[in-house]
C-alpha positions as CSV (number, residue, x, y, z in Angstrom):
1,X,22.1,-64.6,108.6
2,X,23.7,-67.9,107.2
3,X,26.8,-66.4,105.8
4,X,27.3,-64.9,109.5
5,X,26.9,-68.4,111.1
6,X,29.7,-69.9,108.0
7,X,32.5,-67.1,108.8
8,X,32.1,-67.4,112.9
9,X,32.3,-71.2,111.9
10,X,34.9,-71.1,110.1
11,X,36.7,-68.3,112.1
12,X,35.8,-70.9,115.3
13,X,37.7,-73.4,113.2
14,X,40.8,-71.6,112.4
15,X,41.3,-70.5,116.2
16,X,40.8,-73.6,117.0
17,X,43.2,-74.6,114.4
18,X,45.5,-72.1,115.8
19,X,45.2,-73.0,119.4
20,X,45.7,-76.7,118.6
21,X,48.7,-76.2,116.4
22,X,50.4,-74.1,119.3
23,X,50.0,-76.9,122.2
24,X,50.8,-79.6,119.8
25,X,54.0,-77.9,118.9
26,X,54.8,-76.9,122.8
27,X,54.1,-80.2,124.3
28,X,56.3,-81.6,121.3
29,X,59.7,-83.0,122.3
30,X,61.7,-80.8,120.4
31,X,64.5,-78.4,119.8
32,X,63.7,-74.4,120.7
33,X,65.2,-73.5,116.6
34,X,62.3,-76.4,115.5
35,X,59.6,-75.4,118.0
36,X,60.1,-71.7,116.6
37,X,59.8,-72.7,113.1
38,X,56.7,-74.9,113.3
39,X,55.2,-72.0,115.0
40,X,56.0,-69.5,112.4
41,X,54.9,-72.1,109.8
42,X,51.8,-72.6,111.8
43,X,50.9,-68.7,111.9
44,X,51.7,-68.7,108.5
45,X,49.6,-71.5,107.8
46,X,47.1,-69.7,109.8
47,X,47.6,-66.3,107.9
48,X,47.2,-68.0,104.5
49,X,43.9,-69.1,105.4
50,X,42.5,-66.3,106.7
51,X,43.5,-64.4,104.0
52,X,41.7,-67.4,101.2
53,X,38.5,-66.9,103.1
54,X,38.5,-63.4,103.3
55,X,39.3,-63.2,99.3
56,X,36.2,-65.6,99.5
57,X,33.9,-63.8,101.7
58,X,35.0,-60.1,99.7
59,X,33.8,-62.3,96.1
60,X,30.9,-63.8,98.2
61,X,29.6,-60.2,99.2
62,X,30.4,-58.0,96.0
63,X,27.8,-60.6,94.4
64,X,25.2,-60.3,96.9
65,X,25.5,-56.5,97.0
66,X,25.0,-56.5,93.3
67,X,22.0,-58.8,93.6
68,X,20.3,-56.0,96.0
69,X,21.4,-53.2,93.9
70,X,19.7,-54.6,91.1
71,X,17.0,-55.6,93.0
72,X,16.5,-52.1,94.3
73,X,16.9,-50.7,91.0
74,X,13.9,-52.9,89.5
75,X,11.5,-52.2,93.1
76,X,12.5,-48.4,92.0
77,X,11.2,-49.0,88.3
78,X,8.0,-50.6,89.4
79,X,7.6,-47.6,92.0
80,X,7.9,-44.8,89.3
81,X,5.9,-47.1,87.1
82,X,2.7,-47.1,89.3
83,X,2.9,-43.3,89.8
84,X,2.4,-42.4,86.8
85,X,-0.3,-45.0,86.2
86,X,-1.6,-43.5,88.8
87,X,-1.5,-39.8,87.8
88,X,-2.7,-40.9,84.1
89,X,-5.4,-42.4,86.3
90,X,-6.2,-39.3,87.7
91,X,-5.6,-36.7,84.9
């Protein structure tokens, strides 16, 4: 549940990035050639970003799928492991 709360945060903060770069630059006395390009560069910016925190998040969640896998492995160990105690038990 936390690493849901990070990503909308930090998705939150890269609209918000997004949305602030974009007024800045069209309330910004400038040329339409220099508005364009400080756009682009903004959405570039913006793509850049998005795709360092998805790298992130895709290293983040190979780990913590491991971590279950292995997990689940060992729970399955410890299953088989007390059935057969438990038919030695009973034989």
């Amino acid at each position: 549940m936390a690493g849901n709360d990070k990503t909308g945060s930090i998705l939150a903060f890269l609209i918000g990035l997004g949305i602030g770069a974009a007024a800045a630059a069209l309330f910004a006395p400038k040329s339409g050639d220099e508005l364009r390009d400080e756009i682009g560069d903004a959405i570039d910016d913006g793509i850049h970003e998005l795709r360092r925190h998805g790298r992130k998040l895709s290293r983040h969640s190979r780990k913590l799928i491991d971590a279950v896998q292995d997990t689940a492995e060992n729970v399955a160990q410890q299953a088989k492991d007390v059935a057969d105690q438990v038919k030695k038990a009973r034989a």
